[in-house]
C-alpha positions as CSV (number, residue, x, y, z in Angstrom):
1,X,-9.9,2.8,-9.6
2,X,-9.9,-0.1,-6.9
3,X,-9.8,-2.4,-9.5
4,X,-7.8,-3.1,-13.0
5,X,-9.9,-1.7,-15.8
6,X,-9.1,-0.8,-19.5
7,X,-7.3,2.5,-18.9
8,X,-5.8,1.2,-15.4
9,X,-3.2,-0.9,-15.4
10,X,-3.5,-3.7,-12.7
11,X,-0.1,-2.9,-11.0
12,X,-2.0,0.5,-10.6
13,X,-5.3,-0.4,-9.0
14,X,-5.8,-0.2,-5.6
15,X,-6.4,-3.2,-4.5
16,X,-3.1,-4.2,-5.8
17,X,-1.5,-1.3,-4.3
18,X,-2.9,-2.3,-1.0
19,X,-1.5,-5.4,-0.9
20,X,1.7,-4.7,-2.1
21,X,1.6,-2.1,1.3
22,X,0.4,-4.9,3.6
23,X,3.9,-6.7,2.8
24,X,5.3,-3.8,4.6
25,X,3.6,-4.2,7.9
26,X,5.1,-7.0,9.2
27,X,5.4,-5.4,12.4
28,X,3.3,-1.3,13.2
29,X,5.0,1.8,11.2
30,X,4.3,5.3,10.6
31,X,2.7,6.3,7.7
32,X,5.9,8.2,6.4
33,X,8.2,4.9,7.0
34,X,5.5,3.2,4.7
35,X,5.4,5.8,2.3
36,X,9.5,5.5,2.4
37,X,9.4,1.7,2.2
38,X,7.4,2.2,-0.6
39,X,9.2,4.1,-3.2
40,X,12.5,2.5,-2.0
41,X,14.4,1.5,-5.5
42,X,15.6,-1.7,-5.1
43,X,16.7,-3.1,-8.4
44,X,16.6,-6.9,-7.4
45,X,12.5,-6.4,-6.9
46,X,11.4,-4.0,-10.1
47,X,10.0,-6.8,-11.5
48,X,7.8,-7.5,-8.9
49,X,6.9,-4.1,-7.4
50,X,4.1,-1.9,-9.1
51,X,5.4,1.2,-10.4
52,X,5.9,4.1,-8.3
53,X,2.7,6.0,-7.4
54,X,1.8,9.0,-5.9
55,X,1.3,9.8,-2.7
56,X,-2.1,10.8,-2.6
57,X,-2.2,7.1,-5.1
58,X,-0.6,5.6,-1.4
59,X,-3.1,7.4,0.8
60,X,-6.5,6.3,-1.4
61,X,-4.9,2.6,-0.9
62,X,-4.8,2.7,3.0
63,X,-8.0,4.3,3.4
64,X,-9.5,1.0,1.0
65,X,-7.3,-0.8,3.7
66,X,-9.4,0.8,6.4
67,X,-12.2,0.4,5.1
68,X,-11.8,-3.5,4.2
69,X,-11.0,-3.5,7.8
70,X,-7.6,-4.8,7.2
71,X,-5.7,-2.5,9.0
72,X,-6.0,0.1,11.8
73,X,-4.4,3.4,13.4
74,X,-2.7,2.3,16.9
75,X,-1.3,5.4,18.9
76,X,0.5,7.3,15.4
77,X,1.3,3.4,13.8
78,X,-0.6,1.8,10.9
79,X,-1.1,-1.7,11.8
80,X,-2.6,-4.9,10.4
81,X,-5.6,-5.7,12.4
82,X,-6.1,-9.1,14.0
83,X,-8.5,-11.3,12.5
């Protein structure tokens, strides 16, 4: 589940997930603007996007964020914490 395995495909594990959501937070959002982000369909990046996931797939990823201590809750915005 957080990582690749014979029956999950590597562009589905959570780590990967993760780290394809910290590219988002260049700067604090709300969870739903992440979540939009996200699933946005741009057809210049399928190739390098992991395919869509679900959102409870999206919630499981920024709670592994959390816990890694890479990122933190700041008054309603996720945010990548300071190292």
């Amino acid at each position: 589940m957080i990582l690749p395995s014979k029956h999950l495909p590597q562009d589905r594990a959570l780590l990967t997930v993760g780290g394809h959501v910290l590219t988002f937070l260049a700067h604090p959002k709300t969870v739903s603007a992440l979540w939009e982000e996200l699933n946005r369909q741009d057809q210049g990046l399928v190739a390098i996007r992991p395919r869509r996931i679900t959102y409870d797939w999206f919630v499981l990823a920024l709670d592994l964020l959390y816990s890694l201590g890479t990122i933190e809750l700041e008054n309603g915005l996720v945010a990548r914490r300071e190292a």
